[in-house]
N, CA, C and O atoms as a Maestro MAE file, in Angstrom:
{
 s_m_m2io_version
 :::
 2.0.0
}

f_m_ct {
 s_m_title
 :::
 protein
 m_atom[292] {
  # First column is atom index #
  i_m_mmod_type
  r_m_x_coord
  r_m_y_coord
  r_m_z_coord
  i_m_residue_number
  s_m_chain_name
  s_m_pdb_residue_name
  s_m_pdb_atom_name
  i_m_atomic_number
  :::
  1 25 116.574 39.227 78.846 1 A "UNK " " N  " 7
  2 3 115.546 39.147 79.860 1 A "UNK " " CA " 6
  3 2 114.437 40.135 79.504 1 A "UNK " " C  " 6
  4 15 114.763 41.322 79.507 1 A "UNK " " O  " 8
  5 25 113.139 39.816 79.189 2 A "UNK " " N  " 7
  6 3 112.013 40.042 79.153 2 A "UNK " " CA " 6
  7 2 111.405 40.770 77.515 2 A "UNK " " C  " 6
  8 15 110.269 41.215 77.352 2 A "UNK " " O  " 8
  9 25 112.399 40.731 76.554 3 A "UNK " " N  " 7
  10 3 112.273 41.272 75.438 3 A "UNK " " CA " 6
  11 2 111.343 39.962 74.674 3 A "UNK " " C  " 6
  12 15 111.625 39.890 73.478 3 A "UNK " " O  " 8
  13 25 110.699 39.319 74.952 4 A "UNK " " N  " 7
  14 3 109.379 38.516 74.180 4 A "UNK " " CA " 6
  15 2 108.357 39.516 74.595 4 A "UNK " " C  " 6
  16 15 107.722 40.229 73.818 4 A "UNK " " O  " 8
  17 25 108.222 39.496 76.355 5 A "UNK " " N  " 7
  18 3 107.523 40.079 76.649 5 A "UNK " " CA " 6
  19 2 107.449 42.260 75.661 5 A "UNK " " C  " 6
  20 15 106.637 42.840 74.940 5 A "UNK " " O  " 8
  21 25 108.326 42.495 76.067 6 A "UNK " " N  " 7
  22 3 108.825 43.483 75.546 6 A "UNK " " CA " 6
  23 2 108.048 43.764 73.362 6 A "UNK " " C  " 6
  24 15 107.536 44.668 72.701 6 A "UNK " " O  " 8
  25 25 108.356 42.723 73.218 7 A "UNK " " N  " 7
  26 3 108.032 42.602 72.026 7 A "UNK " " CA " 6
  27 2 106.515 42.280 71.630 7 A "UNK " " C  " 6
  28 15 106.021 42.816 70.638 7 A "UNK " " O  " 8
  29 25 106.089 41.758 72.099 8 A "UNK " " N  " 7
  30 3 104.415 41.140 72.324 8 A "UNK " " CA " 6
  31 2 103.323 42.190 73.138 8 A "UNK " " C  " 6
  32 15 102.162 42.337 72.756 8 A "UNK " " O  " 8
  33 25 103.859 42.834 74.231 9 A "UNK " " N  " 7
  34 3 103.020 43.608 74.176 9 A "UNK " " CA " 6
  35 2 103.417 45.056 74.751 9 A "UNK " " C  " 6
  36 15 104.402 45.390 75.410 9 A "UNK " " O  " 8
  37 25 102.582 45.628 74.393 10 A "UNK " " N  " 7
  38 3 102.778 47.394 74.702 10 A "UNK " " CA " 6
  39 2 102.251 47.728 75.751 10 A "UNK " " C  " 6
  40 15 102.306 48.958 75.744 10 A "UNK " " O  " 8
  41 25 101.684 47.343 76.818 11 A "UNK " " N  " 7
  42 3 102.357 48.040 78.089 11 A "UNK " " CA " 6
  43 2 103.549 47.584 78.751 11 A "UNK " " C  " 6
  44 15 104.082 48.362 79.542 11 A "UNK " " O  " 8
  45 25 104.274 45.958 78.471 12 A "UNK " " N  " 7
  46 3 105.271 46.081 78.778 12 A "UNK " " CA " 6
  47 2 106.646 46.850 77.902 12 A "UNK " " C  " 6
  48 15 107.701 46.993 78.520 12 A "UNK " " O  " 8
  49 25 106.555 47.263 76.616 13 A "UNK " " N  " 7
  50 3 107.215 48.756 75.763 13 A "UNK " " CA " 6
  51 2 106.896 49.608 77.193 13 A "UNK " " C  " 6
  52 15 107.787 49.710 78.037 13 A "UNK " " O  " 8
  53 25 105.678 50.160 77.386 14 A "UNK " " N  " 7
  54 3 105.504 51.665 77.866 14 A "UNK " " CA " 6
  55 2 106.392 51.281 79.863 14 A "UNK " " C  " 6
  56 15 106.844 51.979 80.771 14 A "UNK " " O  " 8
  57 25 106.222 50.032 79.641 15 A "UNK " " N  " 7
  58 3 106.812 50.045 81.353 15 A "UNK " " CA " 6
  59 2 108.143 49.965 81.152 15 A "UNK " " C  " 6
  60 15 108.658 51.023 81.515 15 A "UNK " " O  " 8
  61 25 109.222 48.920 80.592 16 A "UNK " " N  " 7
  62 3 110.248 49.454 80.117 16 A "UNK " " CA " 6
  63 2 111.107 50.845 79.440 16 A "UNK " " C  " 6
  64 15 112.281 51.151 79.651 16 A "UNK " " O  " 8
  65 25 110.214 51.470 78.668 17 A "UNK " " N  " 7
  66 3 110.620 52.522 78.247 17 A "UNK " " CA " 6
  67 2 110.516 53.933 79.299 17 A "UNK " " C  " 6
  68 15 111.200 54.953 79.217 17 A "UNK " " O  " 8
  69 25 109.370 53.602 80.351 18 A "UNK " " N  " 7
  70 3 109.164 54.175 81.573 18 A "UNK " " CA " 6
  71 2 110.953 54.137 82.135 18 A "UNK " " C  " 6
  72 15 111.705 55.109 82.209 18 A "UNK " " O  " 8
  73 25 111.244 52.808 82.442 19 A "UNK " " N  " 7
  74 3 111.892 52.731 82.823 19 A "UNK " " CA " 6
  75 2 113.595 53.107 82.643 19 A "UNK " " C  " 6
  76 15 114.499 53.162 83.477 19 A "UNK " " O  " 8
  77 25 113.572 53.312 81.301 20 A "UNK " " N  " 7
  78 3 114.564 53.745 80.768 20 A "UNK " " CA " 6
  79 2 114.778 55.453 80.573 20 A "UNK " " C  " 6
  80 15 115.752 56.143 80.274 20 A "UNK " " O  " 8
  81 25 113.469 55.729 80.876 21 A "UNK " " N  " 7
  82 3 113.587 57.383 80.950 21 A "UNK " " CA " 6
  83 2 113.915 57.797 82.723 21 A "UNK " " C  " 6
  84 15 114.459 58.782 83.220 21 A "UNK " " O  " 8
  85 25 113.416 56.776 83.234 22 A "UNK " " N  " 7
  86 3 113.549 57.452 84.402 22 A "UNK " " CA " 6
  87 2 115.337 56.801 85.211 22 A "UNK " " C  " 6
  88 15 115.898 57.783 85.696 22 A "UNK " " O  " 8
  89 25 115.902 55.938 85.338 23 A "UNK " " N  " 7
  90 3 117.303 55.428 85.622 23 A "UNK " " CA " 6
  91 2 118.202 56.299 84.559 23 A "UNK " " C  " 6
  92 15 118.264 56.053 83.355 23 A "UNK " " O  " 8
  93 25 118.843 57.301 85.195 24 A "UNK " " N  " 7
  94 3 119.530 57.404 84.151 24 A "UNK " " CA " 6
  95 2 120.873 57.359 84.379 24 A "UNK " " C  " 6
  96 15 121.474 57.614 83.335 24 A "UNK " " O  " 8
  97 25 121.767 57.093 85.509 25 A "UNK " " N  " 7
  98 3 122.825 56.490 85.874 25 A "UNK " " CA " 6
  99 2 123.082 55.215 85.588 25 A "UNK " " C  " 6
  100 15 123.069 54.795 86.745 25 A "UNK " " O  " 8
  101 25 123.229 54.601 85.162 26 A "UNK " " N  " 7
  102 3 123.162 52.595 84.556 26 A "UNK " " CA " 6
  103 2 124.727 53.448 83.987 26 A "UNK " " C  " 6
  104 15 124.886 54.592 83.562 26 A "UNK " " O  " 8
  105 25 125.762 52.262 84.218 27 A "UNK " " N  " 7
  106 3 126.643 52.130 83.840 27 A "UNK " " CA " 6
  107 2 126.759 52.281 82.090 27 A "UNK " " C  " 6
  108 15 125.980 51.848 81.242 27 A "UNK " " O  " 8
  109 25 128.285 53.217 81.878 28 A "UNK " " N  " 7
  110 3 128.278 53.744 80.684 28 A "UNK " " CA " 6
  111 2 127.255 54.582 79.862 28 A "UNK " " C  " 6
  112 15 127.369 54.833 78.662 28 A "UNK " " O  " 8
  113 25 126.023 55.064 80.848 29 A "UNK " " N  " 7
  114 3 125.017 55.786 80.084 29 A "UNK " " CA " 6
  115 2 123.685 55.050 79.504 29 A "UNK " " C  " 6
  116 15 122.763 55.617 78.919 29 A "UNK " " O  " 8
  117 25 123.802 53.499 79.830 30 A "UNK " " N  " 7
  118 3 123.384 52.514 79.345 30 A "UNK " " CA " 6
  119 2 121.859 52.484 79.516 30 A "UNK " " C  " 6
  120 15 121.582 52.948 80.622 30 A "UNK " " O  " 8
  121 25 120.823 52.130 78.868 31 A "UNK " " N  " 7
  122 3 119.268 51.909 79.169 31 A "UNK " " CA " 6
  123 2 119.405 50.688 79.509 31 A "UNK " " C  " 6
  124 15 120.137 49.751 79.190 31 A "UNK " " O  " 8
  125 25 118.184 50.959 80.536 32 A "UNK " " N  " 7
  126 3 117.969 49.449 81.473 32 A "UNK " " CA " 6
  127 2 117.353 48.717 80.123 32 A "UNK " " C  " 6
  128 15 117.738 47.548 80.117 32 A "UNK " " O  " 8
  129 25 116.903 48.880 79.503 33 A "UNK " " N  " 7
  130 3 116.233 47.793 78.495 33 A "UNK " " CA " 6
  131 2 117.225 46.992 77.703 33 A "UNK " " C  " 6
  132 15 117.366 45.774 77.594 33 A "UNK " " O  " 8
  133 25 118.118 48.379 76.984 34 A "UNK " " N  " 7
  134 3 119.160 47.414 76.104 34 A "UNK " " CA " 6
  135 2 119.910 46.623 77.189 34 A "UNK " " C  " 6
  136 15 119.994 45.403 77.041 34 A "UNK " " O  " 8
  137 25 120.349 47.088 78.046 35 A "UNK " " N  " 7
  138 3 121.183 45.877 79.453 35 A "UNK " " CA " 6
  139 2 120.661 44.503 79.580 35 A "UNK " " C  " 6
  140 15 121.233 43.430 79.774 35 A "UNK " " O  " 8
  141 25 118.669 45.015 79.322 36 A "UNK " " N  " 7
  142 3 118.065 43.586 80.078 36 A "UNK " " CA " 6
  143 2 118.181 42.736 78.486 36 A "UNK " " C  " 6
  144 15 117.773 41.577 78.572 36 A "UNK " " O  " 8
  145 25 118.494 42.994 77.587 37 A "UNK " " N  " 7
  146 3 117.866 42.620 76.144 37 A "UNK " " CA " 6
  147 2 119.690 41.832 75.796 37 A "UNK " " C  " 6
  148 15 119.987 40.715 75.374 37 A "UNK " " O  " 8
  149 25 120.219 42.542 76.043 38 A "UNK " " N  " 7
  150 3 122.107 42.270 75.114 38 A "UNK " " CA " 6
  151 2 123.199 42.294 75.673 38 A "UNK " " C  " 6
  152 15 124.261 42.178 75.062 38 A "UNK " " O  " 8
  153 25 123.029 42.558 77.815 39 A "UNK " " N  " 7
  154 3 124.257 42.412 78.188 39 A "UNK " " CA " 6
  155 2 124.600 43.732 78.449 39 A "UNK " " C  " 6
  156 15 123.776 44.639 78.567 39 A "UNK " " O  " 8
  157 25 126.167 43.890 78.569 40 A "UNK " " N  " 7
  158 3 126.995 42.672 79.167 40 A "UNK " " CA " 6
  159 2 126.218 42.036 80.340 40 A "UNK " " C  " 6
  160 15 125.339 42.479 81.080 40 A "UNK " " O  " 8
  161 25 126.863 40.811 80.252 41 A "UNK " " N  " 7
  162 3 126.425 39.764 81.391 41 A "UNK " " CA " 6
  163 2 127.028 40.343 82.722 41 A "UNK " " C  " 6
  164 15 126.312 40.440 83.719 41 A "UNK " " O  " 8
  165 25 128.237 40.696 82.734 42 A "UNK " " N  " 7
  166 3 128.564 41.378 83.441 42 A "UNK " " CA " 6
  167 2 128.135 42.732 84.312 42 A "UNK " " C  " 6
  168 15 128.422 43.001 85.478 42 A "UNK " " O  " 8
  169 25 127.402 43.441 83.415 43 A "UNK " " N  " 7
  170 3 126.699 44.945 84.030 43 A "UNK " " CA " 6
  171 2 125.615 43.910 84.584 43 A "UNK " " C  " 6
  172 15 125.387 43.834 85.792 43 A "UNK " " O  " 8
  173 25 125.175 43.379 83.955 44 A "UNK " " N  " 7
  174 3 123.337 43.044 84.344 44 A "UNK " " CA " 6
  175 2 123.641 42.251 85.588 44 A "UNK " " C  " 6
  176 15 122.754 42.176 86.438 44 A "UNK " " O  " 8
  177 25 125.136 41.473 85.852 45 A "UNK " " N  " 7
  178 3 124.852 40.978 87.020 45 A "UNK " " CA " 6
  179 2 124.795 41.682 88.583 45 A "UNK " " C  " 6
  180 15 124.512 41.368 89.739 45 A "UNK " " O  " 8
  181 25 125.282 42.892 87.764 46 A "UNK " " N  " 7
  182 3 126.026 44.054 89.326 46 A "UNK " " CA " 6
  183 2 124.521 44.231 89.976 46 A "UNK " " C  " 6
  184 15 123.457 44.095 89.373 46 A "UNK " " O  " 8
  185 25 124.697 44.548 91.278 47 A "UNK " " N  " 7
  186 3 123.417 44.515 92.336 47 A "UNK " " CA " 6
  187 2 122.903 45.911 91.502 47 A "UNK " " C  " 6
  188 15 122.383 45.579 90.437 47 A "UNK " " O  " 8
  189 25 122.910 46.918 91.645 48 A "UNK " " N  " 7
  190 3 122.317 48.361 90.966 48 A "UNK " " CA " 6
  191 2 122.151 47.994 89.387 48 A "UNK " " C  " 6
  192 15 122.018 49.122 88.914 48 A "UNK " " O  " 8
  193 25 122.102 47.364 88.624 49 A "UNK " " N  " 7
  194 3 121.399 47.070 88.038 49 A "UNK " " CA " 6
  195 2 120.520 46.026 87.844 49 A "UNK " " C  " 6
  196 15 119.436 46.296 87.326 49 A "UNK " " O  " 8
  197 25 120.809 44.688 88.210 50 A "UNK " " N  " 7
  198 3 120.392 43.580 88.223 50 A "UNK " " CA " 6
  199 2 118.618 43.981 89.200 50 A "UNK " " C  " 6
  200 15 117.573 43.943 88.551 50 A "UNK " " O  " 8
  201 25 118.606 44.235 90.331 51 A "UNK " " N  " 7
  202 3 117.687 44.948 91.066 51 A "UNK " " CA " 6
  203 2 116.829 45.757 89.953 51 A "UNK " " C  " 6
  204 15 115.932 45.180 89.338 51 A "UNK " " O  " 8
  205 25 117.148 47.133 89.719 52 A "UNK " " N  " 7
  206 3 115.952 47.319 88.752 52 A "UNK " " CA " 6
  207 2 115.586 46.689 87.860 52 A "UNK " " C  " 6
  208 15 114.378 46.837 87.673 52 A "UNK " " O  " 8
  209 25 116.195 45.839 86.993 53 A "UNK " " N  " 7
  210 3 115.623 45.117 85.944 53 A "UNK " " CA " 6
  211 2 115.055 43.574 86.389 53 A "UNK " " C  " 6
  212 15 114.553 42.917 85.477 53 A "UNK " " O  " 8
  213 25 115.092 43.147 87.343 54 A "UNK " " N  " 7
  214 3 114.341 42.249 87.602 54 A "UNK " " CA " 6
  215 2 112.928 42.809 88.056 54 A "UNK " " C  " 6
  216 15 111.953 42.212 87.599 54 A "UNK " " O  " 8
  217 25 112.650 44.121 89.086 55 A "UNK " " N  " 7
  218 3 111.754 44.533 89.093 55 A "UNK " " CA " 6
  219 2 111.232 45.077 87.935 55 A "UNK " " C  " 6
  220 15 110.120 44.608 87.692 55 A "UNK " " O  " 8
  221 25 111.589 45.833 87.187 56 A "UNK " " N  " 7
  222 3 111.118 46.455 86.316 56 A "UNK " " CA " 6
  223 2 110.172 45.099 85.180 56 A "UNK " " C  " 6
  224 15 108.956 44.906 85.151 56 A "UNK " " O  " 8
  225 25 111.224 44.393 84.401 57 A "UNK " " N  " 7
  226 3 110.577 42.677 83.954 57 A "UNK " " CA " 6
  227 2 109.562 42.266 84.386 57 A "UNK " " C  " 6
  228 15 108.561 41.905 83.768 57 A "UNK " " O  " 8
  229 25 109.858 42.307 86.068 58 A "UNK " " N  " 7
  230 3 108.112 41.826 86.392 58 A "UNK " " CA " 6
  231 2 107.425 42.382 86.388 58 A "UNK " " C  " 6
  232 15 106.403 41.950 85.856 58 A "UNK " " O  " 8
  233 25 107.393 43.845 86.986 59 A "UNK " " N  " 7
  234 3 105.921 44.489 86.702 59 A "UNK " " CA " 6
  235 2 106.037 44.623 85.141 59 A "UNK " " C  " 6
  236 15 105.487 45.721 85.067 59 A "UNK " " O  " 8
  237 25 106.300 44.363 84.043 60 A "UNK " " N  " 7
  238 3 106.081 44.329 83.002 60 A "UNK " " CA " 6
  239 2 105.157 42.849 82.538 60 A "UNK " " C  " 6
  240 15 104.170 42.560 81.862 60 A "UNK " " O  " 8
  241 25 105.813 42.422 83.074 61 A "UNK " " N  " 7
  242 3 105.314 40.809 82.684 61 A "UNK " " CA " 6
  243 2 103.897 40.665 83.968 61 A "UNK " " C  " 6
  244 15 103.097 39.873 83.470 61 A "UNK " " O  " 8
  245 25 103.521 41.001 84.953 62 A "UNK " " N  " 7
  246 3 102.496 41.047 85.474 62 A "UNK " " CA " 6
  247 2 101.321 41.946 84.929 62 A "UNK " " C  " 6
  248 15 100.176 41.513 84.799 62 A "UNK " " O  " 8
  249 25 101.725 43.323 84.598 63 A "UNK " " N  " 7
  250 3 100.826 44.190 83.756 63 A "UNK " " CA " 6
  251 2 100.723 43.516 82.123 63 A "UNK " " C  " 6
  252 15 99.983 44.142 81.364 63 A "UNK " " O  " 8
  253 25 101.193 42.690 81.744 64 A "UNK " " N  " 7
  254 3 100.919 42.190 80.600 64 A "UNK " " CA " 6
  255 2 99.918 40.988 80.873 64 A "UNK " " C  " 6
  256 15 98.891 40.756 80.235 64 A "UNK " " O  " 8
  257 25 100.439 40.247 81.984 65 A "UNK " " N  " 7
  258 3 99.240 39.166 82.088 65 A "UNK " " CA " 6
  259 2 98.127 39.909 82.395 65 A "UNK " " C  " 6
  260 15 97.253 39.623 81.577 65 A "UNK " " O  " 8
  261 25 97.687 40.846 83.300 66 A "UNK " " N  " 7
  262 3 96.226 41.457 83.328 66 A "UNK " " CA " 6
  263 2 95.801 42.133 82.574 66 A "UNK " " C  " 6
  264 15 94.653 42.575 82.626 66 A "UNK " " O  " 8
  265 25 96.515 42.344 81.809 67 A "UNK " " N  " 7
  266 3 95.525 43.514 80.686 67 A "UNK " " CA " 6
  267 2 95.608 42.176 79.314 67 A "UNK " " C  " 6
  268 15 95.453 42.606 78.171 67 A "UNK " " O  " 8
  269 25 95.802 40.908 79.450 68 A "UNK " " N  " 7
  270 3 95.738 39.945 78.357 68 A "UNK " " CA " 6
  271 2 94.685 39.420 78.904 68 A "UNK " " C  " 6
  272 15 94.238 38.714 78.000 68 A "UNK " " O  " 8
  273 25 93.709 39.264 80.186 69 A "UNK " " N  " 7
  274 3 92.821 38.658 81.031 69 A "UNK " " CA " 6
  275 2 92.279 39.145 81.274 69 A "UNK " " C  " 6
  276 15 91.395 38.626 81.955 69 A "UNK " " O  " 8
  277 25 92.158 40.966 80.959 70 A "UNK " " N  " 7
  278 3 91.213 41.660 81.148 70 A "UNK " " CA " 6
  279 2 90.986 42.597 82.273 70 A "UNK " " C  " 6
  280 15 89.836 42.944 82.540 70 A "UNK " " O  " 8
  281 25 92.112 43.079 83.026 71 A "UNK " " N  " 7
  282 3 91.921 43.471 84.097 71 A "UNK " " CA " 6
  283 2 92.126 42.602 85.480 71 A "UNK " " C  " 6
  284 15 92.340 41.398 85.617 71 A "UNK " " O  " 8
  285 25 92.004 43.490 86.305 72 A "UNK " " N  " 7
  286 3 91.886 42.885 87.798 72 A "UNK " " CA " 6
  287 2 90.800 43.214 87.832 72 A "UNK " " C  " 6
  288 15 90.395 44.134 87.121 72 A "UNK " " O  " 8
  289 25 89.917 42.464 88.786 73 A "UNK " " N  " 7
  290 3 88.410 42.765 89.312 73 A "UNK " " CA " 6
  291 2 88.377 42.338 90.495 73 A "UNK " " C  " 6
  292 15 87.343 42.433 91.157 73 A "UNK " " O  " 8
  :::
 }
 m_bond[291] {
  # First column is bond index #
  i_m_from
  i_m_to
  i_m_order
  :::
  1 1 2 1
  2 2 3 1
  3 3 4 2
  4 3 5 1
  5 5 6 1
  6 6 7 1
  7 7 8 2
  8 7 9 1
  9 9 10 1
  10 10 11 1
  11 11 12 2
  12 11 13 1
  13 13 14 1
  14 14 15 1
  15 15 16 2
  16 15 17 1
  17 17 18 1
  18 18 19 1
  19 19 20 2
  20 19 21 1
  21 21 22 1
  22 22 23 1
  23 23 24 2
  24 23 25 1
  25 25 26 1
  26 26 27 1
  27 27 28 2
  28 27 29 1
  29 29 30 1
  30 30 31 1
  31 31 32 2
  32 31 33 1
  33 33 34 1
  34 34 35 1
  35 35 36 2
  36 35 37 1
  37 37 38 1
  38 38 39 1
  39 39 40 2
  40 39 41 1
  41 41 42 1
  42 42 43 1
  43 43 44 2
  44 43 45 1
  45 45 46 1
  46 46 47 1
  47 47 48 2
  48 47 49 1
  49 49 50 1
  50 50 51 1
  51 51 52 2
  52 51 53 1
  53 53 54 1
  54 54 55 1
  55 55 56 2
  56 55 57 1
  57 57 58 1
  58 58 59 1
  59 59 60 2
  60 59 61 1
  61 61 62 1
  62 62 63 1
  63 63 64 2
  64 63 65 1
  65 65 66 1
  66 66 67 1
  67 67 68 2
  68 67 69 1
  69 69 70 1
  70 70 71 1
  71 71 72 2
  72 71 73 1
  73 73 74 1
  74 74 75 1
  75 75 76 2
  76 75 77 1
  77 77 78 1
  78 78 79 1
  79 79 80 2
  80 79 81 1
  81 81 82 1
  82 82 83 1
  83 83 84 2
  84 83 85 1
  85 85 86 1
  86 86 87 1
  87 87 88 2
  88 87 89 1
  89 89 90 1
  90 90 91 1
  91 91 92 2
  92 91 93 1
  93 93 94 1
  94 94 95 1
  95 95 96 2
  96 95 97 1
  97 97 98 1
  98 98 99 1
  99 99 100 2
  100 99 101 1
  101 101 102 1
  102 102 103 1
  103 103 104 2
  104 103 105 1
  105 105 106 1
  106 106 107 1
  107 107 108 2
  108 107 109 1
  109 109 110 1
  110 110 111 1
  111 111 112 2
  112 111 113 1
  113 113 114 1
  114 114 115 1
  115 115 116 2
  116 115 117 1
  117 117 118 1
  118 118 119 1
  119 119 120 2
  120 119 121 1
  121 121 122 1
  122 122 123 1
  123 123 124 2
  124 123 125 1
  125 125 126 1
  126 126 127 1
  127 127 128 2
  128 127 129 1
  129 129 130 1
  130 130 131 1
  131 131 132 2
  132 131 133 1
  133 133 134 1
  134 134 135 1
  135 135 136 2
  136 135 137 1
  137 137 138 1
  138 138 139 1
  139 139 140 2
  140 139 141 1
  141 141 142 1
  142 142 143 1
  143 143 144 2
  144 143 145 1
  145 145 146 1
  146 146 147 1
  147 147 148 2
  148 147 149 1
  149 149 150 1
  150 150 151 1
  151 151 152 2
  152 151 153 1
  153 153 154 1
  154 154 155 1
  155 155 156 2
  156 155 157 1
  157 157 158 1
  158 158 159 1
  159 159 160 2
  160 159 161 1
  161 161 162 1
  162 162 163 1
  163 163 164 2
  164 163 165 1
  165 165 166 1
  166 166 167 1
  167 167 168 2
  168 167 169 1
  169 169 170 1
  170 170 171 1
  171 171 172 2
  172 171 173 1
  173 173 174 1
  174 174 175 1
  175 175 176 2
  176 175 177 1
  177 177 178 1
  178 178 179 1
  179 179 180 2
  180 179 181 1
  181 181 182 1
  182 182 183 1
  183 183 184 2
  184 183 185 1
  185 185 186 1
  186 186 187 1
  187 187 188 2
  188 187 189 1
  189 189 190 1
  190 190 191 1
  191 191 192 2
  192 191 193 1
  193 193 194 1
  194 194 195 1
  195 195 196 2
  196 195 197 1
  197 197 198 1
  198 198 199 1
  199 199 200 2
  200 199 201 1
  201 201 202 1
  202 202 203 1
  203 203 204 2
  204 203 205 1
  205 205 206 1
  206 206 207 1
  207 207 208 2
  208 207 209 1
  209 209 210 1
  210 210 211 1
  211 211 212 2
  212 211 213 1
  213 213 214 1
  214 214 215 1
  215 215 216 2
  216 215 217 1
  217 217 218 1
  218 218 219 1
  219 219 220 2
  220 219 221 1
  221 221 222 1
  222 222 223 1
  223 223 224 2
  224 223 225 1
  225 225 226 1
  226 226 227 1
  227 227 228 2
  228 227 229 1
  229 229 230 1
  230 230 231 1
  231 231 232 2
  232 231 233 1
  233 233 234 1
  234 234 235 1
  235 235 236 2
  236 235 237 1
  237 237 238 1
  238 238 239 1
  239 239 240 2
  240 239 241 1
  241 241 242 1
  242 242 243 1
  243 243 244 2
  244 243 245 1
  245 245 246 1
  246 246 247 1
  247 247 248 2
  248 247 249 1
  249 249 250 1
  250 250 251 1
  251 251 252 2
  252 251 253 1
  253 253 254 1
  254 254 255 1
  255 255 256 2
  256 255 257 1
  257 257 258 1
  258 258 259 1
  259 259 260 2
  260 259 261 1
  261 261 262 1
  262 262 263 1
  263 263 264 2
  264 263 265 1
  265 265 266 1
  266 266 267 1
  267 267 268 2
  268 267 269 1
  269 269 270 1
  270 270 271 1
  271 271 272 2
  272 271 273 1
  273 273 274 1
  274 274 275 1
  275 275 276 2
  276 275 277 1
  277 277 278 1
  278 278 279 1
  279 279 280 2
  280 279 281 1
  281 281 282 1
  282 282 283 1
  283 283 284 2
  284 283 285 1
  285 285 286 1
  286 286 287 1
  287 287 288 2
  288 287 289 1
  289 289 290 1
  290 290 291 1
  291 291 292 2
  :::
 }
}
């Protein structure tokens, strides 16, 4: 989940990686990114994680569509 985005552009890197500095309880020590990117299917489905990484994905994937369009105005 969201590693095209992740890969394509760099503010969604800097919002993910945001995100991975700041959660730092995720099961086994785990970064929300590698969770959203490789699993387990299992962790990613639990509510405390599943929750941040769906938020986190979208404001990644929303700050990628406006800064590919140029902004909000």
């Amino acid at each position: 989940m969201g590693k095209s985005w992740f890969d394509a552009f760099p503010i969604a890197r800097q919002t993910l990686t945001a995100a991975d500095e700041s959660l730092r309880d995720l099961p086994n020590g785990s970064r929300l990114s590698d969770l959203c990117f490789n699993g387990p299917k299992e962790v990613l489905d639990r509510t405390d994680v599943s929750q941040p990484a769906l938020y986190t994905v979208g404001i990644a994937c929303f700050q990628s569509l406006v800064e590919s369009h140029g902004g909000v105005n």
